[in-house]
C-alpha positions as CSV (number, residue, x, y, z in Angstrom):
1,X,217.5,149.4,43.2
2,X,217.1,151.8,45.7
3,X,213.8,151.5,48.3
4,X,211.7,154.5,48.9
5,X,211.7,155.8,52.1
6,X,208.6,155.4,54.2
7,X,205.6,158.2,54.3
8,X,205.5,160.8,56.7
9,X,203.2,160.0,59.6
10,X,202.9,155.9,59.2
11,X,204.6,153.5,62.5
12,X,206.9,151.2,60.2
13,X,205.8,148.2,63.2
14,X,202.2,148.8,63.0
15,X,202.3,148.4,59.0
16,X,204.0,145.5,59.2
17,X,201.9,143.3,61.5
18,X,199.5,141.2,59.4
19,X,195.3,142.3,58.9
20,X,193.0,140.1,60.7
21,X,189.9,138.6,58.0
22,X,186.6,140.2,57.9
23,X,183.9,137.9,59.4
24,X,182.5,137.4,55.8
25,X,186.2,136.1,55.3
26,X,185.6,133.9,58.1
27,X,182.5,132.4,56.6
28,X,183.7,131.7,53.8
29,X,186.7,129.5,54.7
30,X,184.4,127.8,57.2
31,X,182.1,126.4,54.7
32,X,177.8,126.4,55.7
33,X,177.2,125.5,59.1
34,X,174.2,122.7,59.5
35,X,172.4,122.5,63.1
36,X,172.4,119.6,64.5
37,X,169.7,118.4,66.0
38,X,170.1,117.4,70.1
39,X,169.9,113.5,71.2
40,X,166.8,112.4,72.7
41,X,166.3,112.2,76.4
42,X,165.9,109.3,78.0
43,X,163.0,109.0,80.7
44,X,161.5,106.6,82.3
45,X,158.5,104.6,81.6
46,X,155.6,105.7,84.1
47,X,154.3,101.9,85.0
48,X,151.2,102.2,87.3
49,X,152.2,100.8,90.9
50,X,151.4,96.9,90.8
51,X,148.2,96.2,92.6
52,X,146.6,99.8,92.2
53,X,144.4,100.3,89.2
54,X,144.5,102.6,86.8
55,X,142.0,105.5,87.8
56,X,139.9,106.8,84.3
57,X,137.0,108.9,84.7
58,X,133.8,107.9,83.2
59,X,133.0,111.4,82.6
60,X,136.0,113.8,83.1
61,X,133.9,116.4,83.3
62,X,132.3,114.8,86.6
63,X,136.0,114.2,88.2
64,X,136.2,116.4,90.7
65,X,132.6,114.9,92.4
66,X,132.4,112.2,94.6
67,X,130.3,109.4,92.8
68,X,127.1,109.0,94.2
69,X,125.2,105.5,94.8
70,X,122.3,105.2,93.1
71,X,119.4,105.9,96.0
72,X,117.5,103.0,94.8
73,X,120.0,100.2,95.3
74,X,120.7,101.4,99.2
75,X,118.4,99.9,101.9
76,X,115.2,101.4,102.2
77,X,113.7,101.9,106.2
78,X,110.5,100.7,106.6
79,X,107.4,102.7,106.0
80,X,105.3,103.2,108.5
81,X,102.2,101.4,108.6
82,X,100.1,104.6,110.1
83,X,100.0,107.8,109.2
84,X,101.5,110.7,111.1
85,X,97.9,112.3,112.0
86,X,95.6,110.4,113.9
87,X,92.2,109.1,112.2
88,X,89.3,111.5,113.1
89,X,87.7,108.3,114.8
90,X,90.6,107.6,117.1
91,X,90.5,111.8,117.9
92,X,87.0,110.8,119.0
93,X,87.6,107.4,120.6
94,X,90.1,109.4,123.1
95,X,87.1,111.7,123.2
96,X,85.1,109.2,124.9
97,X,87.6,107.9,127.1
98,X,88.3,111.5,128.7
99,X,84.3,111.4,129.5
100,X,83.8,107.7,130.8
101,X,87.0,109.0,133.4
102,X,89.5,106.2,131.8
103,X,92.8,107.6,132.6
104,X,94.9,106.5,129.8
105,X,98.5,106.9,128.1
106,X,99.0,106.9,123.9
107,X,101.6,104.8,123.6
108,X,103.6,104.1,120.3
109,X,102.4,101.8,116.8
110,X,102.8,98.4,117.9
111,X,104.1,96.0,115.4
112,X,104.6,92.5,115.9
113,X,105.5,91.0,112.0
114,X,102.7,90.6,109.5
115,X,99.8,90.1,111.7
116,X,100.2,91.3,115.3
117,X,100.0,95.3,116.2
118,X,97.9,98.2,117.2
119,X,98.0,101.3,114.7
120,X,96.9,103.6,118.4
121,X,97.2,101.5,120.8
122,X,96.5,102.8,124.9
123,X,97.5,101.9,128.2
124,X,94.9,101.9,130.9
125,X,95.7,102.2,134.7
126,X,92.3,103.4,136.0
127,X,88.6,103.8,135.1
128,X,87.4,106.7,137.1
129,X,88.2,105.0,140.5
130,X,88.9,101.5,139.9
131,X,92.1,100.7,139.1
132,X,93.7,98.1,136.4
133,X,96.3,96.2,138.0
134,X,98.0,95.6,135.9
135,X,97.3,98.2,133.3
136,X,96.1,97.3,130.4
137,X,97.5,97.8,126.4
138,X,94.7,97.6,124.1
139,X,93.0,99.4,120.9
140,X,91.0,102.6,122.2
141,X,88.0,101.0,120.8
142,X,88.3,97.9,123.3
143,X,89.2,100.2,125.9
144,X,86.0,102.4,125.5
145,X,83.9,99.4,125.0
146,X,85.3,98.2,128.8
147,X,85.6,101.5,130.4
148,X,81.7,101.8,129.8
149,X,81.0,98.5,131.1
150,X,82.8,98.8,133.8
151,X,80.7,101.9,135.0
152,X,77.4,100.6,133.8
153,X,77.4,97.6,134.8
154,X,80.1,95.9,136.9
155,X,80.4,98.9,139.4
156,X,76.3,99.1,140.1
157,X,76.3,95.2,140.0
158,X,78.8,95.4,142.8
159,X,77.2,98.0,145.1
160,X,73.2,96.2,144.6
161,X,74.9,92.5,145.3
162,X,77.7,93.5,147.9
163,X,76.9,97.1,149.1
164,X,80.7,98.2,147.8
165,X,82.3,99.9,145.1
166,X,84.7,98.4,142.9
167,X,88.4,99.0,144.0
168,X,90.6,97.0,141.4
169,X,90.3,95.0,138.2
170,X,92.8,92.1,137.7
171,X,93.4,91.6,134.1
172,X,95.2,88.4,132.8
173,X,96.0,89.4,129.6
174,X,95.5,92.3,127.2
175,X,97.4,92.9,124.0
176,X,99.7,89.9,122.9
177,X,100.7,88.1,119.9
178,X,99.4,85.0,119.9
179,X,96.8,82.1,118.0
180,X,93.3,81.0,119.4
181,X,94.7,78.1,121.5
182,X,94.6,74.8,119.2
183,X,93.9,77.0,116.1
184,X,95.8,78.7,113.3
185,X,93.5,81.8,113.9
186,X,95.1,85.0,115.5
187,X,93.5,85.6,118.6
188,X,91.6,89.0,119.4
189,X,95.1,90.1,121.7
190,X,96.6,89.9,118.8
191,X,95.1,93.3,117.5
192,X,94.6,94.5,120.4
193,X,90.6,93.5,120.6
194,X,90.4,91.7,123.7
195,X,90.9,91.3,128.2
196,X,90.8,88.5,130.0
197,X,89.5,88.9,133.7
198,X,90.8,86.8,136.5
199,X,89.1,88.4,139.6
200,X,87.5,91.6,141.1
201,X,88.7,93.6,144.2
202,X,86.4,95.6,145.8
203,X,86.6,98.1,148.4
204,X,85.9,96.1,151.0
205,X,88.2,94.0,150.9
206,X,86.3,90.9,149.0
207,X,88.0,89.1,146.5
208,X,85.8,87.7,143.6
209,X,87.2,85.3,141.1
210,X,86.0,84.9,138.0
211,X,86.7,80.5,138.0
212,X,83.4,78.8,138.6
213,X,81.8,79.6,142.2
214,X,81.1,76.6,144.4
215,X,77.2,75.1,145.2
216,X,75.8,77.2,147.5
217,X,77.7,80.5,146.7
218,X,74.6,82.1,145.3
219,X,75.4,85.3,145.4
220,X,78.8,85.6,144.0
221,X,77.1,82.8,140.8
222,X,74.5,85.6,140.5
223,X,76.8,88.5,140.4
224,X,79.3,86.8,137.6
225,X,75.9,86.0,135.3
226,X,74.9,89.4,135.7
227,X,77.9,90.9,134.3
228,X,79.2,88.5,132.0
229,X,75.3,88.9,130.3
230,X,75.3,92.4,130.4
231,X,78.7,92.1,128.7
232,X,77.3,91.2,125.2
233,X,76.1,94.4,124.8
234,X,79.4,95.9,124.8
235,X,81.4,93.0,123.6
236,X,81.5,91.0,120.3
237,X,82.7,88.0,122.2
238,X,82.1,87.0,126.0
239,X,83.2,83.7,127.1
240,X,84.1,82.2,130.6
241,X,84.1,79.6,133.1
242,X,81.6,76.8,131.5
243,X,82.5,77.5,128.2
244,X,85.7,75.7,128.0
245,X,88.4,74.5,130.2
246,X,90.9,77.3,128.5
247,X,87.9,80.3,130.1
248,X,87.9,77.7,133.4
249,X,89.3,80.8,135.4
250,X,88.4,83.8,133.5
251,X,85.9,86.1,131.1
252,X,87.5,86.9,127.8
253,X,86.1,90.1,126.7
254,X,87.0,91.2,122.5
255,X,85.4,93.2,119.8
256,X,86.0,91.0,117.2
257,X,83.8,92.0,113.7
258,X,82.0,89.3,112.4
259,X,79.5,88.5,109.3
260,X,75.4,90.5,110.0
261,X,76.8,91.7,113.5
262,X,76.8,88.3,115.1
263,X,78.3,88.0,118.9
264,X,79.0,85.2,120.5
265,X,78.1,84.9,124.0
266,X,78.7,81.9,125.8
């Protein structure tokens, strides 16, 4: 048998090397290919750190605001037992003072627990020229009640018996927190109500106590009965050496209010 001679044009090498597959070939010797799915990752558990609590939000829509306390459950300051403007009769009672020539300083509430205080209390250093040594912390109504005896009737009781002025009061005790000696009742100092007056100055150079004069010291007797009398006209309460042995050495002078306007004078 004789072979044919190869065509015109074709590379006898080239024809002889084999053909590669198409890719639908391919696919089909390969068989379906399944995806498989990846293996799971592994993390770690997220444990809250021991001894800090978990943090939830009682409203998340509140989380980025600081939690407030309720106002109610924090400590309330105390009220003030005054108001912030003065009483139109205090206005007036400092009224009085500027005219009677008390000079005078306002000083702060005074509040001394439940009972003790003074809503307006004063200090008083001088009424017109007579001094208070020392000066003298009391309600304006006990200081215009003084400040008008003192000018009415101390200061002319002074010049008709003694032929002087009045230089300088000595006061034992104004305001202070205390009880009526041998009582449960708050004294008259308590509220500011009251002076006690140990002795009277005067300008020249005589020293008057207020404790019981001796026998034959009639004129200083007179001139303590005329002013501690006169003093229940300004006063509520006037009591001094005779009284008790408590008022042995001085007159205790107060406003106290009492039932149908009585005073006690003794």
């Amino acid at each position: 048998m004789i072979a044919s001679a190869p065509e015109a044009g074709l590379d006898p090498v080239l024809d002889a090397q084999p053909v590669e597959p198409t890719l639908d070939a391919q696919a089909a010797e390969m068989g379906e290919i399944t995806a498989e799915s990846p293996p799971p990752v592994q993390t770690a558990s997220l444990v809250p750190a021991r001894g800090l609590p978990t943090l939830v939000p009682s409203n998340p829509q509140t989380v980025a605001y600081p939690r407030l306390d309720d106002p109610s459950a924090l400590p309330q300051a105390p009220q003030p037992r005054v108001p912030a403007v003065m009483p139109a009769d205090e206005v007036q009672c400092r009224s009085d003072l500027r005219e009677l020539g008390v000079k005078y300083q306002d000083l702060p509430t005074i509040q001394d627990g439940a009972a003790c205080g003074v809503d307006y209390p004063v200090r008083v250093s001088s009424i017109g020229s007579v001094k208070m040594q020392p000066a003298a912390t009391v309600s304006c109504a006990m200081a215009a009640s003084f400040a008008a005896w003192t000018k009415r009737e101390l200061v002319p009781a002074a010049r008709l018996r003694y032929f002087s002025g009045v230089k300088t009061i000595h006061q034992g005790s104004s305001y202070s927190c205390r009880k009526i000696a041998g009582t449960r009742t708050l004294s008259e100092h308590g509220k500011g109500n009251a002076l006690d007056i140990m002795r009277i100055e005067l300008n020249s150079g005589r020293d008057i106590d207020v404790k019981k004069p001796g026998l034959f010291a009639f004129r200083t007797r007179g001139f303590l009965n005329t002013i501690r009398a006169d003093g229940c006209n300004y006063f509520n309460t006037v009591l001094g050496p005779g009284y008790n042995y408590d008022h042995r050495n001085h007159f205790h002078f107060d406003i106290k209010q009492r039932r149908n306007g009585y005073r006690a004078c003794r």
